[in-house]
N, C-alpha and C positions, 0 to 999 in steps of 0.2 A: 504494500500500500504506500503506495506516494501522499505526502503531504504537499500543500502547495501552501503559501503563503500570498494572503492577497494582498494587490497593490493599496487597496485601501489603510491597513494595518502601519505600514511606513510610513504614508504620509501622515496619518494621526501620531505618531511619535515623535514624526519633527515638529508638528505643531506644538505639541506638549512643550517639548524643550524648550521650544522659542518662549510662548508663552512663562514657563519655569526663571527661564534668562530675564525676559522684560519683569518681571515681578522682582526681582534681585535689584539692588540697589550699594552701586558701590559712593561712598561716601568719604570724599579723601582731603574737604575742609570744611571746618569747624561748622555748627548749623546754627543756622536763622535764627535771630530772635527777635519779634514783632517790637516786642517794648521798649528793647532797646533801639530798634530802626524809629519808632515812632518819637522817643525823647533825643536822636539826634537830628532829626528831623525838623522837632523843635527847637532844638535849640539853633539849627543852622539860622531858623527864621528870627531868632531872638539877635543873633549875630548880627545880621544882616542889616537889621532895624537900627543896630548899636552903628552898625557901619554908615548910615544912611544920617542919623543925627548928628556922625563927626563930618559926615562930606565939607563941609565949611570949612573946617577945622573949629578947635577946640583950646583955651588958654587953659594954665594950670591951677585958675583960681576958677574955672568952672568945673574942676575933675571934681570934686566931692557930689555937684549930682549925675553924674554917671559909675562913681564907683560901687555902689549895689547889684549894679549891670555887670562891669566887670567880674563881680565874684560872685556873683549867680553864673556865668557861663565859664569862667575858669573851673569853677566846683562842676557843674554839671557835665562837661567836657572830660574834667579826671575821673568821675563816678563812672562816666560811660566806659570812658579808659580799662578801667578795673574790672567792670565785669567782664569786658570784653577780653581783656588779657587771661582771664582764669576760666574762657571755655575750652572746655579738652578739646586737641586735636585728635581726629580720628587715627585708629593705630594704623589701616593704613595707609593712609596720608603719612605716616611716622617713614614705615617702611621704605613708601618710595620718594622719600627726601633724600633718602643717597644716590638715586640714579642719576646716568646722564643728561635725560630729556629735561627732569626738573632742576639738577644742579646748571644745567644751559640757562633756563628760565630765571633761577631765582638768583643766583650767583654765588660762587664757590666761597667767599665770606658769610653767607648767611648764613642766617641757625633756622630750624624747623616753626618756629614762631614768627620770626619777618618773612619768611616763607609764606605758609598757609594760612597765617593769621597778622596779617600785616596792618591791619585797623588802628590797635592799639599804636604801635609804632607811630602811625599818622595823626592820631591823634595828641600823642606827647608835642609833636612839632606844633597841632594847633593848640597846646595850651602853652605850650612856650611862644607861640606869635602874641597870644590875648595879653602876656604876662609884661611881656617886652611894650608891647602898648601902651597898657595900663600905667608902668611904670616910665613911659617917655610923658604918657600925658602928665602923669602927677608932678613929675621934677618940671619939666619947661614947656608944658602942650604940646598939642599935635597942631603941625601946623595941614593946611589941606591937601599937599602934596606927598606928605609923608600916609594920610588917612587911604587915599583915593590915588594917588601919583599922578604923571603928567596925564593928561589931558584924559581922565577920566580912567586912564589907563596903570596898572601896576597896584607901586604901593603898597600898604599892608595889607589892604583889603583886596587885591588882585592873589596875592600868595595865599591867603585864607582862603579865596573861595576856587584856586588848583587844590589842594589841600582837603578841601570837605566834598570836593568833587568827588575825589577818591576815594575818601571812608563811603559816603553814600550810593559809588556805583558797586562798591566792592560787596557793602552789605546787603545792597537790592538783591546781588545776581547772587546770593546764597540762597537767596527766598526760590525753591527748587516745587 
């Protein structure tokens, strides 16, 4: 007695598989977190508005009413920091930090954290721009070129918003 195996039988197996495949989910940087995307969010806007009142420029006998501003977003920038630094990376995301393809990508100085969790990192830069700010307004103001630079262009508020570009595209495209 001959058995025969029918065609229909294989193709329901590669379906399976495929199906088995697409349901896997490889996971190789840090995941999403709405609340924090939604408070840096806010706080870009909070920034932005700070940046928008200095456009004139600012002396340093008007910094005492903006420094509330200041450290609400310097604080809220390092809180965001923090959480963000102390989400696990996936192990393996660990693993393939030593290969070629990703030591190409991230650069053979990096550690596994500027790697695949590079937020925090950007973030320290923008609490160190808010810091530097803060402290140029308080000693001798800001004048409008240093706020906005020339002709609307640069400036500190040109670097803050490369900067937050970053943390928020970076955060979005984790939202999978």
């Amino acid at each position: 007695m001959r058995v025969t195996v029918r065609p229909i039988v294989p193709c329901i197996t590669v379906i399976l598989i495929m199906l088995a495949l697409a349901a896997c989910t490889v996971r190789l940087l840090p995941a999403y977190d709405q609340a924090t995307y939604q408070s840096l969010t806010s706080l870009n806007a909070n920034t932005l508005t700070l940046f928008s009142s200095l456009s004139a420029g600012s002396s340093a006998k008007e910094f005492p009413r903006y420094e509330d501003q200041y450290n609400e977003l310097i604080g809220g920038f390092s809180a965001a920091r923090m959480t963000l630094a102390n989400r696990p990376t996936p192990p393996i995301g660990q693993r393939l930090f030593g290969t070629d393809p990703l030591s190409a990508i991230c650069g053979k100085n990096a550690s596994v954290e500027d790697c695949l969790n590079a937020t925090p990192r950007i973030l320290d830069q923008i609490v160190a721009l808010l810091t530097k700010m803060r402290d140029i307004h308080q000693q001798r103001g800001l004048p409008a070129e240093v706020v906005s630079g020339l002709n609307g262009r640069g400036g500190l508020k040109g670097q803050y918003q490369i900067e937050v570009a970053q943390v928020l595209t970076v955060e979005a495209a984790l939202q999978r």
